[in-house]
RODO-2510 file (C-alpha; in nm, 4 decimals, decimal comma):
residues 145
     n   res          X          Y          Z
     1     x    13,1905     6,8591     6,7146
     2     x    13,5085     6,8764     6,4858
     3     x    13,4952     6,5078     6,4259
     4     x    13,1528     6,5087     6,3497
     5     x    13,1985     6,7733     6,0672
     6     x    13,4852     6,5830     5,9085
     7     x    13,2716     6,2790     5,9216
     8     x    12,9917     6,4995     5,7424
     9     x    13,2688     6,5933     5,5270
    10     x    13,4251     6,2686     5,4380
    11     x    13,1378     6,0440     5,4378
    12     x    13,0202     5,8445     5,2071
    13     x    12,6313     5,9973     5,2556
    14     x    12,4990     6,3184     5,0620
    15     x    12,4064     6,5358     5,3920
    16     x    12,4374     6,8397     5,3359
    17     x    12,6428     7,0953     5,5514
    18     x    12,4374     7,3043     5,8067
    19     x    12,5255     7,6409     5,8219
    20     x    12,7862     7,6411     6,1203
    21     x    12,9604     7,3047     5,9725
    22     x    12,9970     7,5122     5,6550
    23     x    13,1472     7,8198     5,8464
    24     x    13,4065     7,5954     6,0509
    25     x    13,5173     7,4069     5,6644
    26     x    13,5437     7,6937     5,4926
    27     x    13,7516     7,8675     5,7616
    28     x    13,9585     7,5709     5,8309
    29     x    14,0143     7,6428     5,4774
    30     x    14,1392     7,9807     5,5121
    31     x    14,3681     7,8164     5,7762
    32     x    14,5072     7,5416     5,5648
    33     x    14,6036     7,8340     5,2845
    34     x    14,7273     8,0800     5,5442
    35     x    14,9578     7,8154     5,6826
    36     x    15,0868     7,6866     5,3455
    37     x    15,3917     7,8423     5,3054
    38     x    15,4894     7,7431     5,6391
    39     x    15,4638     8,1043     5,8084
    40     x    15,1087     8,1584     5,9913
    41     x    15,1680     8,5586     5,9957
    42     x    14,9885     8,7989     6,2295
    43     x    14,8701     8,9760     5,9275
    44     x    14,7051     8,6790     5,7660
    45     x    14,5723     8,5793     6,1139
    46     x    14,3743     8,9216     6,1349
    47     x    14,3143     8,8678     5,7432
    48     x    14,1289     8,5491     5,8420
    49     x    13,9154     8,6797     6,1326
    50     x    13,8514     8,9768     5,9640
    51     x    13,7435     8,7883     5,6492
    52     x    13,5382     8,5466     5,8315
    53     x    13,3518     8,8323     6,0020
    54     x    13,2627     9,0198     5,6892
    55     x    13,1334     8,6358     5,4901
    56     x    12,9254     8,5555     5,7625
    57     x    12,8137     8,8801     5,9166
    58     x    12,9578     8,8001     6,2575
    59     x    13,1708     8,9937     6,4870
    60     x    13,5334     9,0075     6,4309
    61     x    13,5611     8,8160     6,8198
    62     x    13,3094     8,5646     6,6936
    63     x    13,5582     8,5197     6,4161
    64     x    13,8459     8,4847     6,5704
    65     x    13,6424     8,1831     6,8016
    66     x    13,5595     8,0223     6,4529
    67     x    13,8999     8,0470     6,3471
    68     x    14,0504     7,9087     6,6964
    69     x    13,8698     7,5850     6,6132
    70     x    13,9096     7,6242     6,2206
    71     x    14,2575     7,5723     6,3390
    72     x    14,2251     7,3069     6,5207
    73     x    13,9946     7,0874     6,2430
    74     x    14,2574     7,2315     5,9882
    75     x    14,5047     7,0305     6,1776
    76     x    14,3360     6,7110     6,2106
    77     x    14,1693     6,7354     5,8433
    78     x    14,3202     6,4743     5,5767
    79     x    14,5098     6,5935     5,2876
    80     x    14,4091     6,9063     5,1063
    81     x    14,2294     6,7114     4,8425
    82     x    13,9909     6,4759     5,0050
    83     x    13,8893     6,7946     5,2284
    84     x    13,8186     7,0578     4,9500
    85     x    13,6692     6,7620     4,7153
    86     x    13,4194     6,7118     5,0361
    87     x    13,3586     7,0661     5,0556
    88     x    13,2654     7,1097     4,6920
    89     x    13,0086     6,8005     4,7085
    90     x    12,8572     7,0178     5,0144
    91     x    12,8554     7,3530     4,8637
    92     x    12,7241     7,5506     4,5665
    93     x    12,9000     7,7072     4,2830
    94     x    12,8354     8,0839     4,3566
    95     x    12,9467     8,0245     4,7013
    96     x    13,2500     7,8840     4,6231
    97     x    13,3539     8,1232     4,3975
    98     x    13,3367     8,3778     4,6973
    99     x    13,5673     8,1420     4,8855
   100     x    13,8346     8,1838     4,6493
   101     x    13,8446     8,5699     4,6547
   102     x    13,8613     8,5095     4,9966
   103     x    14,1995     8,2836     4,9748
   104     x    14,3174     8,5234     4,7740
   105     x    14,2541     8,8205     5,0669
   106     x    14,3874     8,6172     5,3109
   107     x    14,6708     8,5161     5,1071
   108     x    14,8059     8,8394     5,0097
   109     x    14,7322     8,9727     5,3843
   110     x    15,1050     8,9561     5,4431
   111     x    15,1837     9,1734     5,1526
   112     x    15,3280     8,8587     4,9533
   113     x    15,3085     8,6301     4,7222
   114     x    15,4518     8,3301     4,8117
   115     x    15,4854     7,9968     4,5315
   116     x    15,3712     7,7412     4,7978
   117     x    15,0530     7,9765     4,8013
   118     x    14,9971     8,0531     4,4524
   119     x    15,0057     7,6320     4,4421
   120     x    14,7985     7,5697     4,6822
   121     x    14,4941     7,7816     4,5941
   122     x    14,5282     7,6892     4,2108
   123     x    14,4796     7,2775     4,3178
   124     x    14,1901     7,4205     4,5595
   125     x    14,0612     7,6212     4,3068
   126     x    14,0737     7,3175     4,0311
   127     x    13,9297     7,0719     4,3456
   128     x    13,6411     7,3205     4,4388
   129     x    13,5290     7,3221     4,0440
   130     x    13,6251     7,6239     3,9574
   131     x    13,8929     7,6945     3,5966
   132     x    14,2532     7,8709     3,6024
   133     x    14,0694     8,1843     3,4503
   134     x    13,8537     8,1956     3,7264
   135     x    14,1369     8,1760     4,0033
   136     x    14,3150     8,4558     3,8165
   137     x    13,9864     8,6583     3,7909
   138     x    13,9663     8,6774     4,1593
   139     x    14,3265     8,7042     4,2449
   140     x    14,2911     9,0089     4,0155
   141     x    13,9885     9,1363     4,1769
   142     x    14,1404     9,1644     4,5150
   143     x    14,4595     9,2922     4,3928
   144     x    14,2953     9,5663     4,2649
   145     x    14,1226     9,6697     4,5894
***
């Protein structure tokens, strides 16, 4: 299953993302960004699940099976730039803008803001389409909360 999505991903063909391929990207997503500054907290772990559960309307234990093999695509996916430049060709705008309040949850889960974060989400940010002011807009919006 997980190398059939990155081959969805990374092909060369326009298909387009069913809905569980698109839960399993984005949440490998979540994974990647969690993971980036090398300590995969409990906090942002729970962050993830709980996130997942609340964008797709599933239980926080389906989540946490999601994120299980989120984890393990995450590990086998190619560089952070092919795979969010694949999921941006597979997903809409509106949607993607969602994912990057998301990042930002999971992110600042642990109660900090690491550099190799802040990075990380502005390159996916710029790879999924989206400007500098929007990245900022939705790091503010979930500060606030």
């Amino acid at each position: 299953m997980l190398k059939n999505l990155l081959e969805v991903l990374l092909g060369s063909n326009q298909q387009e993302l069913n809905d569980e391929d698109e839960k399993i990207a984005l949440a490998a997503l979540c994974v990647r960004v969690a993971k980036s500054d090398n300590v995969y907290d409990p906090n942002e772990i729970s962050s993830i699940d709980t996130e997942l559960s609340q964008h797709f309307s599933m239980s926080v234990d389906d989540a946490a099976a999601l994120r299980l093999q989120a984890e393990e695509l995450e590990n086998d996916a190619p560089d952070t730039v092919r795979f969010t430049r694949a999921i941006k060709e597979k997903i809409e705008l509106g949607k993607r803008r969602a994912i990057l309040e998301t990042l930002w949850k999971i992110t600042l889960a642990d109660g900090k803001r690491e550099a190799e974060e802040d990075s990380l989400i502005r390159l996916v940010s710029s790879l999924l389409g989206l400007t500098d002011v929007e990245n900022a807009q939705a790091r503010q919006k979930v500060m606030k909360k």
